[in-house]
C-alpha positions in Angstrom: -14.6 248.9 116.4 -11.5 246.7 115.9 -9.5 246.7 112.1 -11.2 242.8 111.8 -14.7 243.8 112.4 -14.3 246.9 110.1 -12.4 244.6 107.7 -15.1 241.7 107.6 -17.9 244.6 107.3 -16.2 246.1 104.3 -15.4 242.4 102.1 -19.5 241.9 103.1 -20.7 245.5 101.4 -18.0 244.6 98.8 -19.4 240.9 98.1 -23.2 242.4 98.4 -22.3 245.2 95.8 -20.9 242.2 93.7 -23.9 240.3 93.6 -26.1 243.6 92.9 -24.0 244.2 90.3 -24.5 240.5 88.7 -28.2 240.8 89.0 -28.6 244.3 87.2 -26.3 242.9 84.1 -28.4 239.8 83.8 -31.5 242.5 83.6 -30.0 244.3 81.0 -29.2 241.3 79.4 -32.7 240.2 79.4 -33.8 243.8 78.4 -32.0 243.4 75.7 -33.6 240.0 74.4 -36.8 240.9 72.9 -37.3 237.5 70.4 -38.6 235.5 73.3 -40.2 236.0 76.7 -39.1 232.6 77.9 -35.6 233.6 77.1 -35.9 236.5 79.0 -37.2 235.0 81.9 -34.1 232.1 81.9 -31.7 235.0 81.6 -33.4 237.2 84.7 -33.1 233.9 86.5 -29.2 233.6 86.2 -29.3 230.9 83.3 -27.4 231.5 79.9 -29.3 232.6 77.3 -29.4 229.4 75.4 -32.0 228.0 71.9 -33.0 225.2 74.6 -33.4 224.5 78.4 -33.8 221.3 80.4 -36.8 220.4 82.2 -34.8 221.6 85.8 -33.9 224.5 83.8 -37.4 225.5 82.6 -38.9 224.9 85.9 -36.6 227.2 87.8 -37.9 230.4 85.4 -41.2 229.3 84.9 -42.0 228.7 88.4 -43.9 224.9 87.2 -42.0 222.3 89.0 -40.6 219.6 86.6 -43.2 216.8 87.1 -45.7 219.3 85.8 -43.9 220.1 83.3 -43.3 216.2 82.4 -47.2 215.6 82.7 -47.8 218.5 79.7 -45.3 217.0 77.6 -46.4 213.0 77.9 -50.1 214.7 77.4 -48.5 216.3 74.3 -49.4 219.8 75.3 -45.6 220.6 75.6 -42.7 219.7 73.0 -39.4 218.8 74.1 -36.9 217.4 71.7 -33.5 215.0 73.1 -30.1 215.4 71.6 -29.6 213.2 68.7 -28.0 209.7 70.2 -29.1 210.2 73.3 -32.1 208.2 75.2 -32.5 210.9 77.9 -31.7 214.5 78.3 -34.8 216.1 76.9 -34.6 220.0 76.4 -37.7 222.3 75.9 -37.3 225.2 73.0 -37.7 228.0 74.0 -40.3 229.4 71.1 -42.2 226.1 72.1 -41.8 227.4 75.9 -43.5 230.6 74.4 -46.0 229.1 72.7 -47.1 226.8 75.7 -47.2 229.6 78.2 -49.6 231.1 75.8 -52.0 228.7 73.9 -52.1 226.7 77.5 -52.6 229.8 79.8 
């Protein structure tokens, strides 16, 4: 084996150890967060832990795709609340992420 193959092998266990390592502190992270299981869920999926996440945002933890997610709120069966002075931009709270997953499920 040549000193590039052995080089490129050992930056790829290197970079693959990096990324194992990312997704065991964003466990413990979410471990550690035990006010909210949407909150946990957004931090297991890589997103800061954050009081409110964005329709894409909520979608990517909760596995709903976004136009689901729209549907519940214009039926009123989910809550979103927009920045002040903004038209778009909706977030979703994350206690009101809780609460939907389960009255709704």
């Amino acid at each position: 084996m040549n000193t590039t193959t052995k080089q490129t092998r050992r930056e790829g266990v290197t970079d693959l150890l990096a990324r194992l390592e990312s997704v065991r502190s964003r466990m413990d992270i979410a471990e550690a967060i035990d006010v909210s299981t949407a909150l946990k869920f957004a931090v297991a999926a890589g997103l800061p832990p954050k009081l409110a996440y964005t329709f894409s945002e909520t979608a990517r933890f909760t596995g709903f795709d976004e136009r689901s997610l729209r549907n519940e709120m214009d039926a009123g069966r989910l809550h979103a609340v927009c920045p002040v002075g903004q038209a778009r931009g909706y977030r979703i709270p994350v206690n009101e992420i809780d609460r939907w997953m389960t009255e709704e499920f």
